[in-house]
C-alpha positions in Angstrom: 11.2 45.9 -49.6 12.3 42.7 -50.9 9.6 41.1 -50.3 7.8 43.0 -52.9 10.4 42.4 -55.8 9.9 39.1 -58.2 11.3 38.4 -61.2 9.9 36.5 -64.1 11.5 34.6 -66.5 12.9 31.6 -68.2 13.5 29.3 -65.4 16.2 27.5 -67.5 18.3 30.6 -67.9 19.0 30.5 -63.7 22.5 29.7 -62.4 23.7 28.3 -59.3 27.1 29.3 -57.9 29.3 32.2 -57.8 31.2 31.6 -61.4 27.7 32.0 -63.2 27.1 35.4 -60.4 31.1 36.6 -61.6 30.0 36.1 -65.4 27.1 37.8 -65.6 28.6 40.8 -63.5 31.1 40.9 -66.4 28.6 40.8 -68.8 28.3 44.9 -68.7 25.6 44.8 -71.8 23.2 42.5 -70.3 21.0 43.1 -66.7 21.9 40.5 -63.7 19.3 39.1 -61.3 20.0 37.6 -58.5 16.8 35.3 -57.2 15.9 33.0 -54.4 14.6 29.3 -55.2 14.8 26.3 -53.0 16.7 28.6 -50.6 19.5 29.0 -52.5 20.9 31.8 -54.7 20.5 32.0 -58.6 21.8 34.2 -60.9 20.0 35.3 -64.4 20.8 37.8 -67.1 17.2 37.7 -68.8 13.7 38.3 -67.4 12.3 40.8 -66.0 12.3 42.6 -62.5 8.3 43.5 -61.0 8.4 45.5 -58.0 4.9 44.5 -56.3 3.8 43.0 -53.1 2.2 39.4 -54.5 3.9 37.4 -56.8 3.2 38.4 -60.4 2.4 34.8 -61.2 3.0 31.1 -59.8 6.4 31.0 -61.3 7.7 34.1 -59.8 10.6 33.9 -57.7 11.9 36.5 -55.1 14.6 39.0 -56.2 17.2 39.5 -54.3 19.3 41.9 -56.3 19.5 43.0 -59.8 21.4 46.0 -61.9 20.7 47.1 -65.3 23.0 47.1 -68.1 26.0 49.3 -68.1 28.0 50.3 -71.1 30.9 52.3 -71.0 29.8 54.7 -73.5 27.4 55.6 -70.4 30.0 56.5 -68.3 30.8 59.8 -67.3 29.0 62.8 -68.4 27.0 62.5 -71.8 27.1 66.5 -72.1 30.9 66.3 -72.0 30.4 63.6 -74.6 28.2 65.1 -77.1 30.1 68.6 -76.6 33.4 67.3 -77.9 32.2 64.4 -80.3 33.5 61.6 -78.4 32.1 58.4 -77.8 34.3 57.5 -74.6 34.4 59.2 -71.5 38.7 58.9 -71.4 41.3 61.7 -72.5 45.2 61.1 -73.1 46.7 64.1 -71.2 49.4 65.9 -72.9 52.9 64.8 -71.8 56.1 67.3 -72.9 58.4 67.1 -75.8 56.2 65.2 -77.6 55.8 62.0 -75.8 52.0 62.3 -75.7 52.6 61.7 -79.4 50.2 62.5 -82.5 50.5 58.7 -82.9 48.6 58.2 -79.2 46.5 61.2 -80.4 45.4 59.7 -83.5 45.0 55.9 -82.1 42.5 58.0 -79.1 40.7 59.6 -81.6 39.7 56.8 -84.1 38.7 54.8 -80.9 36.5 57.8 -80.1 38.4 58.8 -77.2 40.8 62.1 -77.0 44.5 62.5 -76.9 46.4 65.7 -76.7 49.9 66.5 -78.3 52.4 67.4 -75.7 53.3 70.5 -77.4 55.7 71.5 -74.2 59.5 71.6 -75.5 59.2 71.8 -78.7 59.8 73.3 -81.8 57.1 75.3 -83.6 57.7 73.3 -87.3 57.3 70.1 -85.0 54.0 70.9 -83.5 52.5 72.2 -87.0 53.4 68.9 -88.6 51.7 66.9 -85.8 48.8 69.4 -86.3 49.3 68.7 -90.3 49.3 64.9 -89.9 46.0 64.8 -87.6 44.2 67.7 -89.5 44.4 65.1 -92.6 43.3 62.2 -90.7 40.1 61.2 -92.3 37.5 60.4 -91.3 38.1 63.6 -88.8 39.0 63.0 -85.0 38.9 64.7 -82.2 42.2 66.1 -81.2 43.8 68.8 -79.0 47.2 70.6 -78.5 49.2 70.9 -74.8 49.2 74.6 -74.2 51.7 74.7 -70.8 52.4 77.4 -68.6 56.0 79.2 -69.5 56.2 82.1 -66.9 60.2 82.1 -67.7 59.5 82.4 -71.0 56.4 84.3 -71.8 57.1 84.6 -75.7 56.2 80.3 -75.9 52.6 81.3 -75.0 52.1 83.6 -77.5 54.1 82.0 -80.3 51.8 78.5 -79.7 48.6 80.3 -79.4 49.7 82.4 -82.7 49.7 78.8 -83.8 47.1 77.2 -83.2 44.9 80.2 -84.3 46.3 80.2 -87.4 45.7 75.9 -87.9 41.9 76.3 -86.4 42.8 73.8 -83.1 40.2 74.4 -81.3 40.6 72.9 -78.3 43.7 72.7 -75.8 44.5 71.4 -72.7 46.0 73.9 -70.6 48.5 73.1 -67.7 50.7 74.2 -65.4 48.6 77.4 -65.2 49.7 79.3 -61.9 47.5 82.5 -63.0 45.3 83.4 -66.0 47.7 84.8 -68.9 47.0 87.3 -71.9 48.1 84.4 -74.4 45.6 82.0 -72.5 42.9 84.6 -73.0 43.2 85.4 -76.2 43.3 81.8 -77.5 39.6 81.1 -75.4 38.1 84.7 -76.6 39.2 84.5 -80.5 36.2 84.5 -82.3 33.2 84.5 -80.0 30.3 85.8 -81.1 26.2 85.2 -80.5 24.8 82.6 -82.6 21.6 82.8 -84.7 19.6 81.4 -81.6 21.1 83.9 -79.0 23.3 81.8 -77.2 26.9 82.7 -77.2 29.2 80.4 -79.7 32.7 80.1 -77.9 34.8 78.1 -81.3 38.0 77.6 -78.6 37.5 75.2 -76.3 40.2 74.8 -72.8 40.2 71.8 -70.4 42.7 72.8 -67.5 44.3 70.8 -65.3 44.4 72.2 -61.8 45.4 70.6 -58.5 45.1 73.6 -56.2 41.7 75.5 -55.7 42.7 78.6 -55.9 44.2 78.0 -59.5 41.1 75.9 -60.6 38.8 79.0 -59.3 39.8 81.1 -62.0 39.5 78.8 -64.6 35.8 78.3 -63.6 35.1 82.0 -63.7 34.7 84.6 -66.7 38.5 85.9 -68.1 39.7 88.5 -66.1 38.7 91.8 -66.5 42.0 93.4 -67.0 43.5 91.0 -69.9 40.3 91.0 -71.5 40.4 95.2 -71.7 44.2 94.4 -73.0 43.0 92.3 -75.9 40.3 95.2 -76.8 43.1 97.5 -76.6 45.8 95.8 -79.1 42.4 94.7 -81.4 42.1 91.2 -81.2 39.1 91.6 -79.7 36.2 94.0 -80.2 34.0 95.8 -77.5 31.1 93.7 -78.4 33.2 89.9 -77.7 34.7 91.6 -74.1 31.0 92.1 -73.0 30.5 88.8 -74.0 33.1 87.5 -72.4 31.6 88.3 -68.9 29.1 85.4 -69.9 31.5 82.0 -70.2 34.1 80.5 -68.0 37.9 80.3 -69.1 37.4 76.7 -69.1 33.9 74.6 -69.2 36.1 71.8 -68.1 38.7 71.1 -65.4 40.8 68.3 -64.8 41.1 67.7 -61.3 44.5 66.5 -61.3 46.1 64.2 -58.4 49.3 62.5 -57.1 50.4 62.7 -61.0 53.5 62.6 -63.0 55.2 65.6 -64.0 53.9 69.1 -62.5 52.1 67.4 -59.4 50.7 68.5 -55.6 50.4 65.3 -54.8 46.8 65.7 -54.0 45.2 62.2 -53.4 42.5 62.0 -55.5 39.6 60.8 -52.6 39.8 64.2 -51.3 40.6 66.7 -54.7 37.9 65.3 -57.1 35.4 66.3 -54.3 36.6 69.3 -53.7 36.5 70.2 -57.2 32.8 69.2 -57.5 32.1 71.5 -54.9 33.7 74.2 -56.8 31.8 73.6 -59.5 29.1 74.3 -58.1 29.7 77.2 -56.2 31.1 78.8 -58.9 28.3 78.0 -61.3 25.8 79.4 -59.0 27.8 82.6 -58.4 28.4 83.4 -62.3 25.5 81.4 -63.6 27.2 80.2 -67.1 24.7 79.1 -69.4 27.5 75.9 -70.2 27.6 73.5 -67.5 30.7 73.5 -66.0 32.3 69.6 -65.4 35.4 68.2 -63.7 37.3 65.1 -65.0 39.2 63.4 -63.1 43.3 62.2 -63.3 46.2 60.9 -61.2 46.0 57.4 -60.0 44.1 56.0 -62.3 45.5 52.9 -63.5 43.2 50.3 -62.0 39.6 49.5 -62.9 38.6 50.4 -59.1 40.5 53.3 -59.1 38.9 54.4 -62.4 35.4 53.4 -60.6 35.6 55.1 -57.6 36.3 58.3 -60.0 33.1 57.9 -62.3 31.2 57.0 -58.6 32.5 60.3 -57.1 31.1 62.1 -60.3 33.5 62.5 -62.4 32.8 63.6 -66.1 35.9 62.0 -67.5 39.0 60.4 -66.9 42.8 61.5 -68.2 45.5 59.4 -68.1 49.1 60.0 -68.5 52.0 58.2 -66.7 50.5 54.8 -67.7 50.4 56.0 -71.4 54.0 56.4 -71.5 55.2 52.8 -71.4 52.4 52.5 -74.9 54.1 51.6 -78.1 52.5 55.0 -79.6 54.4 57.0 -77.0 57.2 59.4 -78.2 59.5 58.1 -75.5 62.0 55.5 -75.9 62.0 51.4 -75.7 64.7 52.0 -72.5 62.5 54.1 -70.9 58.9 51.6 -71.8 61.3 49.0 -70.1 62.1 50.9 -67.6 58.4 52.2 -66.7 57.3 48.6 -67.2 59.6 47.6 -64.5 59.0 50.1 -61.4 56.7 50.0 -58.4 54.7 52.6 -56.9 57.3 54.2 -54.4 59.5 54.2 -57.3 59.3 57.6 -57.9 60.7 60.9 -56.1 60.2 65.0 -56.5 62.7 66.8 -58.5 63.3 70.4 -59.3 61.4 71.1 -62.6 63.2 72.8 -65.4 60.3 75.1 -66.8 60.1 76.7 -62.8 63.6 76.0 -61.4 64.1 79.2 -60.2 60.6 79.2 -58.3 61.2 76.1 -56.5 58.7 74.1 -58.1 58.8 70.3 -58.5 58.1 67.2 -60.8 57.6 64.0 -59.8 59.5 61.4 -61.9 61.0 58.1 -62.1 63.6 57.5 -59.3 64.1 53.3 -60.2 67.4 53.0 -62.3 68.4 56.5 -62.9 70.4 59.1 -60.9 68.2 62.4 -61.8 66.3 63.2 -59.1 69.0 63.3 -56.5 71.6 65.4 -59.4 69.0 67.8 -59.7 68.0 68.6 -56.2 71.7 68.7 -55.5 72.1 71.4 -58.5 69.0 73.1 -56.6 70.6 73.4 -53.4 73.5 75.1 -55.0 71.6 77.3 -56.9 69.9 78.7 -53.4 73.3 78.7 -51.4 75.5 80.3 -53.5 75.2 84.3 -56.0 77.0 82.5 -59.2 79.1 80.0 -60.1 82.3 81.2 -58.9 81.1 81.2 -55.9 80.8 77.1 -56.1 83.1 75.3 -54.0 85.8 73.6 -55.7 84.7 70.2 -54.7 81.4 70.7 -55.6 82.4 72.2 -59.2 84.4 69.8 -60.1 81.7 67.0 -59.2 79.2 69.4 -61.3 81.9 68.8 -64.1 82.5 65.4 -64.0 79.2 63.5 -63.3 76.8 66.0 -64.2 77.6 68.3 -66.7 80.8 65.9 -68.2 81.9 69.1 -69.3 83.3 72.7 -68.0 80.8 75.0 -66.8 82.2 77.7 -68.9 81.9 75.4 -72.1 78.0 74.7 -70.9 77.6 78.5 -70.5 78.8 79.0 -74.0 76.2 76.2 -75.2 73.2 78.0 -73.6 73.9 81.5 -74.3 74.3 80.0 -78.0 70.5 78.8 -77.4 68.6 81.3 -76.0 70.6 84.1 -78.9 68.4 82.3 -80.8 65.6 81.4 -78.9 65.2 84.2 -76.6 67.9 86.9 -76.6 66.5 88.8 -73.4 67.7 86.0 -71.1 71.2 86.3 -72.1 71.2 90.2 -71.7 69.7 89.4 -68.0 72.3 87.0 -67.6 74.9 88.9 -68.6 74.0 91.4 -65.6 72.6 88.7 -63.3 75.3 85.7 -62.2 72.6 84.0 -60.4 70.6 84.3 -63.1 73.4 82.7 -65.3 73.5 80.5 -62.8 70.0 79.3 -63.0 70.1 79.1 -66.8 73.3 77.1 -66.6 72.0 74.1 -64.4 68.3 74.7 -66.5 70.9 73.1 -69.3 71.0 69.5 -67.2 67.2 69.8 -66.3 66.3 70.3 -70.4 68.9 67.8 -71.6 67.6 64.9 -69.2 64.2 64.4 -70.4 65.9 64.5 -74.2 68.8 61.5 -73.7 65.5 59.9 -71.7 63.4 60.4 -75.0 66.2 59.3 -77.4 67.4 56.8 -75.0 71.0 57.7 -74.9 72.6 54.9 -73.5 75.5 56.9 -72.0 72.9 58.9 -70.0 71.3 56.5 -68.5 72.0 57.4 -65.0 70.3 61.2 -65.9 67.5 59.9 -67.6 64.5 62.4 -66.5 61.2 60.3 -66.8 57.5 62.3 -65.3 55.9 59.4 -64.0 53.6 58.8 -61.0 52.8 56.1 -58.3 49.9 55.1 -61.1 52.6 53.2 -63.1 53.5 50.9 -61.0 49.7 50.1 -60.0 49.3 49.6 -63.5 52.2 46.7 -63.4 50.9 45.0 -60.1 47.4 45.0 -62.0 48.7 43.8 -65.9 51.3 41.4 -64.0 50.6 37.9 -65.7 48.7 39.1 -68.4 49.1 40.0 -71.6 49.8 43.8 -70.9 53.0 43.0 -68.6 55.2 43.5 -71.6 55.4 46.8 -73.0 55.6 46.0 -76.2 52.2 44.8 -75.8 50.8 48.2 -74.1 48.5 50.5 -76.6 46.8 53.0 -75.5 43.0 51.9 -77.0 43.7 48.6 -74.9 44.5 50.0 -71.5 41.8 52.6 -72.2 39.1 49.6 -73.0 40.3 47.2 -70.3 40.2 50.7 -68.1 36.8 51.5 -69.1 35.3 48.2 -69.0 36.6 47.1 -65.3 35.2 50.2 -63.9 31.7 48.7 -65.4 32.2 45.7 -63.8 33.4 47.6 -60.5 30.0 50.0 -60.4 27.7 47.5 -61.3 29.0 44.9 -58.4 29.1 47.7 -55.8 25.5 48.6 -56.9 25.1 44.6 -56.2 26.6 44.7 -53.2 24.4 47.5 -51.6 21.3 45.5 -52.3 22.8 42.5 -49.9 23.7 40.6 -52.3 27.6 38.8 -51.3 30.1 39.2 -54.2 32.3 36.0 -54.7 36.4 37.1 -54.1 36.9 36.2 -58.2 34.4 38.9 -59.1 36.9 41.4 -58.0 39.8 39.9 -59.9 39.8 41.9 -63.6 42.8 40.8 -65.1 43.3 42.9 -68.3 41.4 41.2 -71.7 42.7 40.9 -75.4 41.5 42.9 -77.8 39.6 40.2 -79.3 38.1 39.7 -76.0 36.9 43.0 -74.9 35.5 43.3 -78.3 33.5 39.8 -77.7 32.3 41.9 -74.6 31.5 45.4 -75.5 29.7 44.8 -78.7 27.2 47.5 -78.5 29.6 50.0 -76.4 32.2 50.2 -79.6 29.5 49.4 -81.7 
């Protein structure tokens, strides 16, 4: 087969050597040619490529390997693309109380890229001024709200989704989805309708993040039956939009999330994404949407080979989160960028989470420098040994009160009832009948305030400092270490994005190299992260 490849072109444009081989593979915009002359190697980024058995003409030299141009607008899947107006295949996930900021939301969606707000934890005023703010950002970007799971709190659904009906956000990212809920529903089936052409017009868009099958099944199949006959029933939707609603999937695209920060199954991300693809299709050929359904991928990706081996596995997109967090546009604060910048990838440990204490469910966050992980599995094994708080031994009360709490338990009782009065009177009525469940809602009190004195970086909470973060930040710090993105003051999210996007390129062309025979020099693998000035030099046409 070699044999019958030349190429042809300016013979002063050849290179010898692996530098001008490493160049040109780093030159994603222009095609590389390997060739053979005087038995030796050459490298060329013009000419063409004739695939024929006799030499095209007397100047002709045998090609040995070539790949076309790459940009990273061609990344990913163009449908997913065109369908949300974006012009890069690479999403900001939503991160809670706000630390997925409309700041990183509006700096993703001038780059073409998308960020969502991490609506989770906060107040309804706050998320309709974030709304506000991007709403008036002009020229318009593409933006989306956090819409998070709250089976402890099922009025939050509702409430958001009231919300963002009301503001016309059309587009959410949905997580820590257990089941399909009524609020969920409602928000994907408001307004559909048949369009002048026939096709049916869904305005609300959803792109879960799953990392369990069974959960990401039912976003890849048609609302269920029963909540849909619910909505008919109260009148937000007519008969006519419920038969529709058999037609299109709760979500056209999933985020196939892996060993992650935050709400995590630790999936490794080899052996989800795949999974998920297989899904897709099973579930496409059993419902047969007219949308093509997609899967992004997320978790781990904080290296230009990890985010390659996720667009070579066929992934539509990629969503980052625990990297974003140490970015200057991130709602956190500078102790906790320091302190991200800083940690390694076994650096981090499972923790009850306070939206699910009660059901056992974990988060995985930062373990370098603070105490909260090992505070709030200890407040979990109470919780599971013991009926209520009297029944607390008075050892372990008084260590509740002193290192955790700083405070009497009655006095942080008193503090909580006060809260949910106000915010959701039904849990202090079932507390009042329930110990345990005072219990529970009592230690919920150090869960909720962590993440806060983390977010305001309270200096005399250090030690509880609740930070989601995964095993991708500290990849990210052995990859930006010497360069320009080791400080965090120097992290933005457009630039890790870019330098993301760009390395990945360089990765898929090289491999594509590689398969052809051709030997990759070691420095061709070494993609230290560029300055803005220089990935601009380098992705002219891409960011065009």
């Amino acid at each position: 087969m070699r044999k019958a490849c030349w190429w042809e072109g300016p013979g002063d444009s050849l290179r010898d050597g692996d530098q001008p081989l490493t160049e040109a593979l780093r030159a994603i915009e222009r095609p590389v040619f390997v060739v053979e002359r005087d038995g030796r190697w050459s490298t060329a980024t013009a000419g063409r490529a004739v695939w024929q058995p006799e030499a095209p003409s007397p100047a002709a030299l045998p090609l040995r390997g070539t790949v076309s141009p790459l940009r990273i607008d061609e990344l990913g899947d163009p449908g997913f693309l065109a369908d949300l107006g974006l012009r890069l295949p690479y999403l900001g996930g939503s991160m809670a109380h706000g630390i997925s900021s409309p700041a990183m939301a509006e700096a993703l969606g001038r780059a073409g890229m998308l960020g969502f707000v991490g609506a989770a934890g906060q107040s309804p005023a706050w998320v309709e001024e974030a709304i506000d703010g991007l709403q008036r950002v002009s020229p318009a970007i593409p933006f989306g709200v956090n819409l998070i799971h709250s089976p402890n709190e099922t009025g939050l659904e509702d409430a958001l989704v009231d919300l963002l009906l009301r503001r016309n956000v059309h587009l959410v990212e949905a997580s820590a989805f257990l089941t399909i809920t009524l609020p969920l529903v409602r928000y994907r089936l408001s307004g559909i309708h048949r369009g002048p052409d026939g096709c049916i017009v869904t305005p609300n868009r959803i792109v879960a993040k799953a990392s369990r099958v069974e959960v990401a099944s039912k976003f890849f199949a048609p609302p269920p039956e029963k909540l849909v006959l619910e909505l008919v029933a109260a009148r937000h939707l007519t008969p006519e939009q419920a038969r529709l609603a058999t037609e299109v999937p709760m979500a056209q695209d999933l985020t196939a999330e892996a060993d992650s920060g935050g709400h995590t199954d630790n999936r490794p991300a080899v052996c989800l994404l795949p999974t998920f693809l297989a899904l897709r299709d099973r579930q496409q050929a059993q419902f047969r949407f007219s949308l093509p359904l997609r899967v992004g991928a997320a978790g781990g990706l904080a290296t230009p080979q990890a985010a390659a081996a996720a667009f070579a596995m066929g992934a539509a997109y990629l969503l980052n989160g625990s990297v974003h967090q140490a970015c200057v546009e991130s709602g956190t604060s500078a102790a906790v960028r320091e302190m991200l910048a800083q940690s390694g990838q076994a650096d981090v440990a499972m923790a009850p989470a306070g939206d699910m204490f009660e059901m056992g469910v974990t988060v995985q966050v930062l373990k370098r420098g603070t105490m909260f992980a090992m505070r709030a599995r200890k407040l979990y094994e109470l919780y599971v040994a013991h009926g209520r708080l009297e029944d607390l031994s008075p050892a372990d009360r008084d260590t509740l009160e002193k290192n955790v709490f700083r405070a009497p338990l009655s006095q942080i009782w008193e503090q909580t009832r006060a809260f949910f009065l106000e915010r959701d009177p039904g849990q202090v009525k079932r507390a009042e009948q329930d110990p345990k469940h005072l219990m529970a809602l009592v230690f919920r009190w150090y869960l909720g305030h962590s993440p806060k004195w983390a977010i305001a970086g309270d200096p005399g909470r250090r030690m509880d400092y609740q930070v989601w973060c995964g095993p991708a930040m500290g990849a990210f710090n052995e990859w930006a270490k010497g360069s320009h993105l080791e400080a965090p003051a120097n992290r933005r999210v457009t630039g890790i994005a870019h330098n993301l996007l760009y390395g990945a390129a360089v990765v898929l062309r090289g491999n594509l190299l590689r398969a052809q025979g051709v030997p990759l020099p070691a420095a061709a693998a070494d993609l230290r992260p560029l300055t803005a000035d220089q990935l601009e030099e380098r992705l002219t046409a891409s960011l065009g």
